[in-house]
C-alpha positions in Angstrom: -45.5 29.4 73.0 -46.1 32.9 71.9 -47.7 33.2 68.6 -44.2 35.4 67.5 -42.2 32.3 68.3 -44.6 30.1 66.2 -43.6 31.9 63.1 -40.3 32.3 63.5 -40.2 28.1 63.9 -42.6 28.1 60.8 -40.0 30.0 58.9 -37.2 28.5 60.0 -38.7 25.1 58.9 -39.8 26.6 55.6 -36.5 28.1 55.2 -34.6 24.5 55.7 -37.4 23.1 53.2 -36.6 25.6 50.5 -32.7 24.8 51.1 -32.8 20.9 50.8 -35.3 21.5 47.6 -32.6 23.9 46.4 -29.7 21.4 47.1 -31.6 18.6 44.9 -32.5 20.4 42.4 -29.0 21.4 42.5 -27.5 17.6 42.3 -30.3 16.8 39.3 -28.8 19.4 37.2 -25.5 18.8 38.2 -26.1 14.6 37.2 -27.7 16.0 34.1 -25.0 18.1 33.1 -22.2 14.9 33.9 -24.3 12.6 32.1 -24.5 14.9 29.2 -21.0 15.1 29.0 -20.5 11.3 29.4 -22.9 11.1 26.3 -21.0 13.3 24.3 -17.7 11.6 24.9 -19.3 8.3 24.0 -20.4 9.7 20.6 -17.1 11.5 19.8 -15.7 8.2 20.6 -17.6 5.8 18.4 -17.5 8.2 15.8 -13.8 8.6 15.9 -13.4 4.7 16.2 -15.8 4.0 13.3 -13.3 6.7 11.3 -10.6 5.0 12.4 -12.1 1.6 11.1 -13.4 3.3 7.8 -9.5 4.5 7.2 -8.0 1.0 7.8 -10.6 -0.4 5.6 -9.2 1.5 2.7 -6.0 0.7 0.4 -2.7 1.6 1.8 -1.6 3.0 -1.4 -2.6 3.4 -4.6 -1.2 0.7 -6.1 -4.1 -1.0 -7.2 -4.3 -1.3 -11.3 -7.6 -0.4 -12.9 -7.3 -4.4 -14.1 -7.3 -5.1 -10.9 -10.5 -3.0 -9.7 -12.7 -4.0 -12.8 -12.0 -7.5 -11.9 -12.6 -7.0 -8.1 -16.3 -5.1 -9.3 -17.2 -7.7 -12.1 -16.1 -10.9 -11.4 -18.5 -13.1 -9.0 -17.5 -14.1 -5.9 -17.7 -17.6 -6.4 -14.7 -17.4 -8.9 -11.4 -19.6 -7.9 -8.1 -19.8 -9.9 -9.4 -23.1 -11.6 -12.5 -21.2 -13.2 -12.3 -19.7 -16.6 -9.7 -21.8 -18.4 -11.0 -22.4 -22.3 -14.1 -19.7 -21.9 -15.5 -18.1 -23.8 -13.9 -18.9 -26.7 -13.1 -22.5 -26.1 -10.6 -24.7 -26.4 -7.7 -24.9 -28.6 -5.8 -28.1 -30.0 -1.8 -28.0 -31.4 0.8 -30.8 -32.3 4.4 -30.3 -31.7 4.1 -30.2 -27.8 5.9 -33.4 -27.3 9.2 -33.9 -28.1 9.1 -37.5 -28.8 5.7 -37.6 -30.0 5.3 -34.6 -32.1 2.1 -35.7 -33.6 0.2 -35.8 -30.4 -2.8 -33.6 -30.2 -2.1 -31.4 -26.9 -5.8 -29.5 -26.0 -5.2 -26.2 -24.6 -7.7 -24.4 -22.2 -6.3 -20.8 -21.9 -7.7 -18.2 -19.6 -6.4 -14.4 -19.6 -3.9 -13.2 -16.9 -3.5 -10.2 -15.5 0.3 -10.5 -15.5 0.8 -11.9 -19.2 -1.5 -12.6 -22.0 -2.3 -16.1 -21.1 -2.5 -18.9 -19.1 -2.8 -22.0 -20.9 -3.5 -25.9 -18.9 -2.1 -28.6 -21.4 -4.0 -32.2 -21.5 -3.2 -35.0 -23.3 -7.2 -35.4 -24.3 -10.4 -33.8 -24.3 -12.1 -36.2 -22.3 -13.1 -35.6 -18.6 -10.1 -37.9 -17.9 -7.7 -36.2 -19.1 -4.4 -35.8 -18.2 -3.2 -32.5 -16.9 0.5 -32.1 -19.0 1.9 -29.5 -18.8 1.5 -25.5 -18.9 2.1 -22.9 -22.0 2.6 -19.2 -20.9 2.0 -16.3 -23.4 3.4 -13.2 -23.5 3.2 -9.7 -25.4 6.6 -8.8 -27.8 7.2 -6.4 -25.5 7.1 -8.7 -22.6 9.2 -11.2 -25.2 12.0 -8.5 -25.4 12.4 -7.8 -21.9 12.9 -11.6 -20.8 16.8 -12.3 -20.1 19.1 -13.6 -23.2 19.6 -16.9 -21.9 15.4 -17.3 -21.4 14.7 -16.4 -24.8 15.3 -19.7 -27.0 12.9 -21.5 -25.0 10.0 -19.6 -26.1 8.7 -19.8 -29.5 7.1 -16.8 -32.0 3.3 -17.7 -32.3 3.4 -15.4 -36.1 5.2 -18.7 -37.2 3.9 -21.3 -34.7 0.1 -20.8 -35.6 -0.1 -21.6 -38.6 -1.6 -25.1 -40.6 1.9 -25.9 -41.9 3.0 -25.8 -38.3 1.5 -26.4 -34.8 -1.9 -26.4 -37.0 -3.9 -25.2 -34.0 -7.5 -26.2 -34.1 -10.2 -24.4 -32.3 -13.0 -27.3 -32.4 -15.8 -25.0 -30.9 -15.5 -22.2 -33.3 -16.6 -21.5 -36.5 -13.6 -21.0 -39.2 -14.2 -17.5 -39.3 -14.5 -17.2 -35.6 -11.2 -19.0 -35.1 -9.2 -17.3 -37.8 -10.2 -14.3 -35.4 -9.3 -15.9 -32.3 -5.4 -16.5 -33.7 -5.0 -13.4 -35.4 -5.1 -11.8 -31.6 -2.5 -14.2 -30.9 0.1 -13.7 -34.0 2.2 -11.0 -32.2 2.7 -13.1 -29.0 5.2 -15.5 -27.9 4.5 -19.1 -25.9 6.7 -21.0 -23.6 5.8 -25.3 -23.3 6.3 -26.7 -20.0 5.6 -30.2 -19.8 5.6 -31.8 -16.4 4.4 -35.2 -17.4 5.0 -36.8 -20.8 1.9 -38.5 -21.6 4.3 -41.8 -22.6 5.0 -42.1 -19.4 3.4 -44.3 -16.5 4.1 -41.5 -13.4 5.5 -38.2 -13.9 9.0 -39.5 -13.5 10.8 -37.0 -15.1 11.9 -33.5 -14.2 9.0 -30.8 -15.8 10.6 -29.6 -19.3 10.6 -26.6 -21.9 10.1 -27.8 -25.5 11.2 -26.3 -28.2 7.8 -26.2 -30.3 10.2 -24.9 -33.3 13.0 -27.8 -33.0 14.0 -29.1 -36.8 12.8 -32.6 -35.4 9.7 -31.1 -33.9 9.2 -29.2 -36.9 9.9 -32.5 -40.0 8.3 -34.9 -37.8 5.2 -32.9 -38.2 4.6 -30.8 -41.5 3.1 -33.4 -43.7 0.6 -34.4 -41.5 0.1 -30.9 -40.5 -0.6 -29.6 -44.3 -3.0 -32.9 -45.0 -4.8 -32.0 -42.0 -8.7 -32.4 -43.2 -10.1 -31.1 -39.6 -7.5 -27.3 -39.6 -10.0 -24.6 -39.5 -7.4 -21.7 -38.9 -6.4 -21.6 -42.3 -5.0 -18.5 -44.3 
């Protein structure tokens, strides 16, 4: 073979060698630049799903009452509907809860709501057996006033109720001072008594009713022992 052929072969070969290396390094970038894209879509992706997540994850509206932030922020997780009732403050004990036995000591354990005043559990004792009673709701005056005409005899004006010659309400783990504090919040409210089971009665036989803590009978059947009372420490 002449030495011109030689060459021309050698070039030839080096020419096909420069093309294949040329046509890889053409696929490598190509690869590079598909899997850069694929990449980039990914991220965009996640980030728009983790916006997307972020969004659904906040309130719908803004609805939401300050009341109801401060006591999504403070209160512990731990807390049910049954915690709270009769803390800080105590307890608070009351006759005239029961129509026919108007001298009956009813304990109250009261814990604030965010839809009224307060939320009071009735017993018939202050002993961890206790019977669970009944319920008192408490209300603002303005609250009071917008309650329907026919509602409004059942509930009774705590400015009257709350004093010695009345329900004679006793707060046992306060101080005199500290309870004459505690009531004087409470004058310009009004309570409503539902009893569900009459503490005279074996089974709660009966259907739950209002009493009318200011009936005449309620009312005579309890003064004089009310205005003896040796253990009132709300007194004016």
């Amino acid at each position: 073979m002449s030495r011109l052929c030689q060459i021309e072969m050698g070039a030839t070969k080096n020419t096909k060698v420069v093309l294949a290396d040329s046509f890889a390094n053409s696929l490598a970038i190509a690869a590079l630049v598909v899997a850069s894209s694929l990449l980039s879509f990914s991220v965009s992706n996640t980030t728009a799903q983790t916006s997307n997540m972020t969004t659904t994850a906040e309130p719908s509206s803004s609805s939401s009452s300050i009341a109801n932030e401060t006591t999504a922020t403070t209160a512990p997780m731990s807390d049910k509907p049954v915690d709270g009732y009769g803390a800080p403050q105590g307890h608070i004990n009351a006759v005239r809860h029961i129509f026919n036995d108007p001298a009956l000591r009813v304990e109250h354990f009261c814990k604030p709501s965010d839809r009224i005043v307060l939320v009071c559990q009735l017993y018939d004792g202050a002993s961890a057996n206790a019977t669970l009673i009944g319920v008192e709701y408490i209300v603002t005056q303005e609250q009071y006033a917008s309650l329907p005409d026919r509602e409004k005899p059942y509930w009774h004006a705590h400015r009257v109720e709350l004093r010695p010659d009345r329900a004679d309400p006793v707060m046992p783990e306060l101080s005199p001072e500290e309870a004459r504090a505690e009531m004087a919040k409470l004058m310009p409210t009004w309570g409503k008594v539902v009893i569900t089971w009459n503490p005279d009665d074996e089974l709660p036989s009966f259907p739950p009713q209002v009493q009318l803590v200011d009936h005449p009978f309620m009312v005579n059947a309890t003064v004089p022992s009310a205005a003896s009372s040796s253990n009132n420490n709300t007194g004016q």
